[in-house]
C-alpha positions as CSV (number, residue, x, y, z in Angstrom):
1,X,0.0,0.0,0.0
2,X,1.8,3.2,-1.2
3,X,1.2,6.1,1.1
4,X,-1.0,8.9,-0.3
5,X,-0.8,12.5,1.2
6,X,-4.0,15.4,1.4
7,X,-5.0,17.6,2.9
8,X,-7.9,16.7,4.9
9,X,-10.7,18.5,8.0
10,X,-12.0,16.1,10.5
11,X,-16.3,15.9,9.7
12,X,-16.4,13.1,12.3
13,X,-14.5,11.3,15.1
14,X,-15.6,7.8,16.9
15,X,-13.8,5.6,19.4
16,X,-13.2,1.8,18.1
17,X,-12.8,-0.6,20.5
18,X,-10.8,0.7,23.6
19,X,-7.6,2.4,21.7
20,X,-8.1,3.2,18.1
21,X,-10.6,6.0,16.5
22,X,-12.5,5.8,13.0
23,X,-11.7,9.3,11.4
24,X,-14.4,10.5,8.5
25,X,-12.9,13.5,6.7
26,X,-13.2,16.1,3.6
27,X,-10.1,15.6,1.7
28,X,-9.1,18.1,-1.1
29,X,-8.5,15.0,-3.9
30,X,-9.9,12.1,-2.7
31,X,-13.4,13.5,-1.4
32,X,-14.8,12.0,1.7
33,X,-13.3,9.2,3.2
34,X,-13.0,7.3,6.3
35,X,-9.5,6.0,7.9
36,X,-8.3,3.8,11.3
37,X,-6.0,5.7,13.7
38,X,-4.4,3.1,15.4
39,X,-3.8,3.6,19.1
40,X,-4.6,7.4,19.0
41,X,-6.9,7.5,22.1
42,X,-4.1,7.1,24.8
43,X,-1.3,8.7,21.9
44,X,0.0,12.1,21.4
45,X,1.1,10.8,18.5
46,X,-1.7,12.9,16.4
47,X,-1.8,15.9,19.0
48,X,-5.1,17.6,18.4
49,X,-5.4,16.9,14.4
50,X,-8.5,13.9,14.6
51,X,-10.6,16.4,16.3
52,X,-13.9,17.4,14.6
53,X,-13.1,20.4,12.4
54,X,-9.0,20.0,13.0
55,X,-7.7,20.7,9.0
56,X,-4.1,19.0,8.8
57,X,-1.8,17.3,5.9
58,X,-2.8,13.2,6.2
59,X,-0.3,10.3,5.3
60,X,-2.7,7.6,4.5
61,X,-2.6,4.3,2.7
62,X,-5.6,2.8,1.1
63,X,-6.2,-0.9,1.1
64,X,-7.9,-2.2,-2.7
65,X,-11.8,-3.4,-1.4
66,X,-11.8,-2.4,2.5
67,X,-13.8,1.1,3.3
68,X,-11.6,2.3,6.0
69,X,-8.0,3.4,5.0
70,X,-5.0,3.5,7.5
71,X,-4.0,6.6,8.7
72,X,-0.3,7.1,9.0
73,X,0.2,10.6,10.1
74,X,-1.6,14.2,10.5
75,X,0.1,17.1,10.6
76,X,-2.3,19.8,11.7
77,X,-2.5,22.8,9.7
78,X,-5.1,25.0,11.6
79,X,-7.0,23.5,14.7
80,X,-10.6,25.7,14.3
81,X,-9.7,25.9,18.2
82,X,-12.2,28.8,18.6
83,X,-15.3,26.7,16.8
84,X,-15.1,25.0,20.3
85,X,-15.8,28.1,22.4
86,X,-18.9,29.8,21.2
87,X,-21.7,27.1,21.5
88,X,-23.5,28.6,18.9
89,X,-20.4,29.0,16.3
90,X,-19.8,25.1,17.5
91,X,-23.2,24.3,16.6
92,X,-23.1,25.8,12.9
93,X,-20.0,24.1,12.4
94,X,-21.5,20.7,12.8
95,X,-24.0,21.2,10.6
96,X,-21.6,22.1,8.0
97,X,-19.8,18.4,9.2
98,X,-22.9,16.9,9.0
99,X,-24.0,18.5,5.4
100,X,-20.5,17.5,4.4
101,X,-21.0,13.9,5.7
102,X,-24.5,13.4,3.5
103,X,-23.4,15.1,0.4
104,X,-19.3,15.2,-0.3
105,X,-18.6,12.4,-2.7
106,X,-16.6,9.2,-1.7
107,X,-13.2,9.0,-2.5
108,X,-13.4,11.0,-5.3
109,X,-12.2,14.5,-6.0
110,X,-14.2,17.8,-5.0
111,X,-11.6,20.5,-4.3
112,X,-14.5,23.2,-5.0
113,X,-16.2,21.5,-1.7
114,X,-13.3,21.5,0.2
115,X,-12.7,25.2,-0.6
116,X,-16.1,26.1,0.8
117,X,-16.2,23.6,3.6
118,X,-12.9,25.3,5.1
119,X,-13.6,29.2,4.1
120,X,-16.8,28.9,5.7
121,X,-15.4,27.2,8.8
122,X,-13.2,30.4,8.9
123,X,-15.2,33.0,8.6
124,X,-17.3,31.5,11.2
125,X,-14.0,31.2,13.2
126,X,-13.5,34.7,12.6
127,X,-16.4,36.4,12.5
128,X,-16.5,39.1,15.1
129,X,-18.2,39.4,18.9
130,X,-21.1,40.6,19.5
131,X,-20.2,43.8,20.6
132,X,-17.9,44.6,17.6
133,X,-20.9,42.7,15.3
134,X,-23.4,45.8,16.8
135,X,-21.0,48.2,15.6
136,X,-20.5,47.4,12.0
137,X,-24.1,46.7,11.2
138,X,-26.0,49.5,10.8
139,X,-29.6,49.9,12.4
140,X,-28.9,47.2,14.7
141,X,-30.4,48.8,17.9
142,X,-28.4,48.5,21.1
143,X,-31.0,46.6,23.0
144,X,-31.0,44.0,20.1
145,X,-30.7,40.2,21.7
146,X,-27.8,38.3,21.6
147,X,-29.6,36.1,18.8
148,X,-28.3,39.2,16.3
149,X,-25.1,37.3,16.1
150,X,-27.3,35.9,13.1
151,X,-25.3,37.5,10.8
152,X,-22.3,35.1,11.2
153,X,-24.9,32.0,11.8
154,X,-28.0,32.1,9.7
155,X,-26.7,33.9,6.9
156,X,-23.6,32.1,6.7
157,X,-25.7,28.8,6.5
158,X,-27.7,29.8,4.2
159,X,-25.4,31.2,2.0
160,X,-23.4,27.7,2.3
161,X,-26.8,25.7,1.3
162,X,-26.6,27.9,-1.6
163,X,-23.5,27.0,-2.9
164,X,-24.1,23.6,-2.1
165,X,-27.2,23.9,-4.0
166,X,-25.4,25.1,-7.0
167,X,-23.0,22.7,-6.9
168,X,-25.3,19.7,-7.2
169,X,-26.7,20.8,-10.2
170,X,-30.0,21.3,-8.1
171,X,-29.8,25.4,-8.5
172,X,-33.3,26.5,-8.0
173,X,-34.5,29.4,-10.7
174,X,-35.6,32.1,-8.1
175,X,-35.1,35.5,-10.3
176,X,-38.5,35.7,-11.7
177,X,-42.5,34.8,-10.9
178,X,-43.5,31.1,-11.8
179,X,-46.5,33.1,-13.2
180,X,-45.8,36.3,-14.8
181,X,-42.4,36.0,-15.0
182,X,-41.6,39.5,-12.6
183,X,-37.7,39.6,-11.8
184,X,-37.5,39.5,-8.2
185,X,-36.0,43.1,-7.8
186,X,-39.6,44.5,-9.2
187,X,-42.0,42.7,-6.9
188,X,-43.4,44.3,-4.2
189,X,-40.6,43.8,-1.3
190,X,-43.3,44.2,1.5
191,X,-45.8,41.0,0.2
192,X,-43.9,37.8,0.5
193,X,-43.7,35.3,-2.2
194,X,-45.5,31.7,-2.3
195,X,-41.9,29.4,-2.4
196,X,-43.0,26.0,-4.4
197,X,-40.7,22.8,-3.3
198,X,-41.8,20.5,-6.4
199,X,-40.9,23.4,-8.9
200,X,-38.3,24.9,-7.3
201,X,-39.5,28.3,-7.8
202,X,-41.9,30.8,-6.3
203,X,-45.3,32.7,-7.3
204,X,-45.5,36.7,-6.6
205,X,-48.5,38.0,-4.6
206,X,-50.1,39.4,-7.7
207,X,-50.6,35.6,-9.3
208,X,-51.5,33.9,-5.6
209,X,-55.2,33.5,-6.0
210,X,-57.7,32.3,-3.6
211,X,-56.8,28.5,-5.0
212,X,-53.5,28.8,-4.2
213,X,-53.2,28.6,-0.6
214,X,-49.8,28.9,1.6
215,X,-49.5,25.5,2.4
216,X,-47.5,24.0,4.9
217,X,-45.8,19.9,5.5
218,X,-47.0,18.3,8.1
219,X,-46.1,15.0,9.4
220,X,-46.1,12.4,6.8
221,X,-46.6,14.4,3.9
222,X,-44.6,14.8,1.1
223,X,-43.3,18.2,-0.3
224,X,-45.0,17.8,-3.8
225,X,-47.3,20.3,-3.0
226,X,-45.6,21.9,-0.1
227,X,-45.0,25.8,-0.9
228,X,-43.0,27.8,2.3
229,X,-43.7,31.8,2.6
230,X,-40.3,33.6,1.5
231,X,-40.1,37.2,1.4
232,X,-38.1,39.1,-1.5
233,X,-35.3,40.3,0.6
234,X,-34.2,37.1,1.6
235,X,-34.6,35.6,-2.2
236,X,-32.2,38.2,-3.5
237,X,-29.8,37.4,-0.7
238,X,-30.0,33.9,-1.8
239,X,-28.5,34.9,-4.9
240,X,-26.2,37.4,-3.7
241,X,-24.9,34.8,-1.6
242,X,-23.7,33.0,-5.0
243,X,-21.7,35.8,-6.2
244,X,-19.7,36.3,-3.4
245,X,-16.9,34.1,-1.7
246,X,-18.7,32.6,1.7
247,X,-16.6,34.9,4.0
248,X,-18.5,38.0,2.8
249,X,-22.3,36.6,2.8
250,X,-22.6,37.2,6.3
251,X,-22.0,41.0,6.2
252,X,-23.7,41.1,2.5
253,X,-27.4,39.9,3.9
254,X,-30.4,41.7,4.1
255,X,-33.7,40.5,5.0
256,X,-34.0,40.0,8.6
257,X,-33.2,37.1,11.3
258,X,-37.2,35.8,10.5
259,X,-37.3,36.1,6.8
260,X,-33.8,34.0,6.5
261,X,-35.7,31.4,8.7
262,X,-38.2,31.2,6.2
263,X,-35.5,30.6,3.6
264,X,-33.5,28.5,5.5
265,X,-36.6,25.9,5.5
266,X,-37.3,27.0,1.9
267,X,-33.6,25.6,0.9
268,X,-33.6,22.6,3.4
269,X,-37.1,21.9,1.4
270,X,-35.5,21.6,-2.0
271,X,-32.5,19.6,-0.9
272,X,-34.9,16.4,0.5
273,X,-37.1,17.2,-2.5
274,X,-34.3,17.1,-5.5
275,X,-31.3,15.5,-4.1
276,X,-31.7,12.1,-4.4
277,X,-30.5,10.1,-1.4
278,X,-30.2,13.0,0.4
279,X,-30.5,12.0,4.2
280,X,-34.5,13.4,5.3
281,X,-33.5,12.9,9.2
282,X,-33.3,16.8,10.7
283,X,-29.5,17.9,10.6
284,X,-29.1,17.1,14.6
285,X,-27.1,20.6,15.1
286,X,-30.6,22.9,14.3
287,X,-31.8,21.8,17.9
288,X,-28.7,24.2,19.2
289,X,-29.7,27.0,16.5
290,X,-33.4,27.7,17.5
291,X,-34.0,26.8,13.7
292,X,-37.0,24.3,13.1
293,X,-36.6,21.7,10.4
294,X,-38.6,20.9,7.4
295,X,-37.3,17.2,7.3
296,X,-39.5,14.4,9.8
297,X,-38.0,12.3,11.8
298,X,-39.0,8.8,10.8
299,X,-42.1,7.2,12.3
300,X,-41.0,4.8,15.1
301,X,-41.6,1.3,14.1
302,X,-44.8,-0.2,15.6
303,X,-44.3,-2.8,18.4
């Protein structure tokens, strides 16, 4: 087995048997893939580079028909200590892993994933406090809640759903009316917009009639029909958000904390609608976000 070097950021670490650990990671040209550390629990042989987020240069060798390859070495490039204390910047960074997890491809190259998966894991990492995050965005009031952090949570999320969206191939068309065919910019920006899963597109409040309803999943339903409330502001910064590199989203956005809620179900929506395989069990890091999910759990098996 003839060592292969990458450079790789830790999605996911588990304990195997008493000593070793089973390492999934985001690699730059081999995808996702999962490796043995041998005797890394007691070891400081590794130092800090298997832990969740940790982005280091791997020595690994790959075995022809077993899944896990052997991990040789990890030199850690940057450790994404500061993920680890801000529970809410924690939380966001495991729902990237977790994105990561169901959608990176298996041993096979995706640099452009890799590029977002660890800019967006730095511009979390560096986005500023609260206090300095009051300061540089204007009309943010001073007795705002500590939830206005959203700026470097929500938006970033979103603005990384986006990209994923658009690199899947699965790019809703959001710049103009299902009906009439109105660009977003000349809508009315007060009246929000009928979002449809199945077409991947919206309806203005000029062609909502009384027979099309704002409809919402429940349990057990499918999203064939399902359409999610959006407002315009939040649909343009959908699309600014693919223009820009993912550090700058954040800062870019627009529409407020509620309307990117809306749009944050609105995308979740289309990625258990149109990506196929795509796991529909609720990304577990939402709980820590205040941030309900459109996917259902699934039903408990009878007894």
């Amino acid at each position: 087995m003839e060592p292969k070097k990458d450079l790789a950021i830790v999605l996911r670490s588990v304990a195997y048997e008493e000593r070793h650990r089973i390492i999934t990671a985001l690699t730059e040209r081999h995808g996702q893939i999962s490796a043995l550390a041998r005797n890394s629990i007691h070891s400081r042989r590794f130092g800090g580079a298997l832990e969740p987020f940790a982005a280091s240069e791997w020595s690994f060798a790959e075995k022809p028909g077993a899944e896990l390859h052997r991990l040789d070495e990890a030199k850690i490039r940057r450790s994404f200590e500061g993920l680890r204390k801000d529970f809410e910047r924690l939380s966001l960074a495991s729902v990237f892993n977790e994105l990561m997890i169901r959608l990176a491809p298996r041993q096979h190259a995706c640099p452009e994933l890799f590029r977002l998966h660890s800019n967006a894991l730095a511009a979390l990492e560096e986005a500023p406090a609260p206090g300095m995050l009051r300061a540089a965005t204007p009309g943010l009031s001073e007795d705002a809640p500590e939830g206005a952090t959203w700026k470097h949570d929500l938006a970033l999320l979103n603005g990384y759903l986006a990209k994923l969206l658009k690199w899947s191939g699965s790019q809703p068309q959001l710049l103009a009316c299902l009906g009439c065919q109105t660009s977003i910019e000349r809508v009315d920006p007060a009246l929000p917009l009928s979002a449809r899963v199945a077409e991947a597109g919206w309806i203005c409040a000029v062609c909502r009639s009384s027979e099309t309803q704002h409809v919402r999943r429940h349990a057990g339903e499918s999203f064939e029909h399902a359409q999610l409330r959006v407002m315009p502001l939040a649909m343009l910064d959908f699309h600014v958000s693919l223009l820009l590199p993912i550090r700058q989203v954040p800062l870019a956005a627009q529409a407020t904390r509620e309307e990117h809620v809306a749009l944050f179900q609105y995308l979740e929506a289309l990625f258990i609608y149109h990506l196929p395989g795509f796991d529909q069990k609720p990304l577990k890091g939402l709980r820590f976000l205040g941030l309900e999910s459109s996917a259902q759990p699934p039903a408990a098996n009878p007894r």
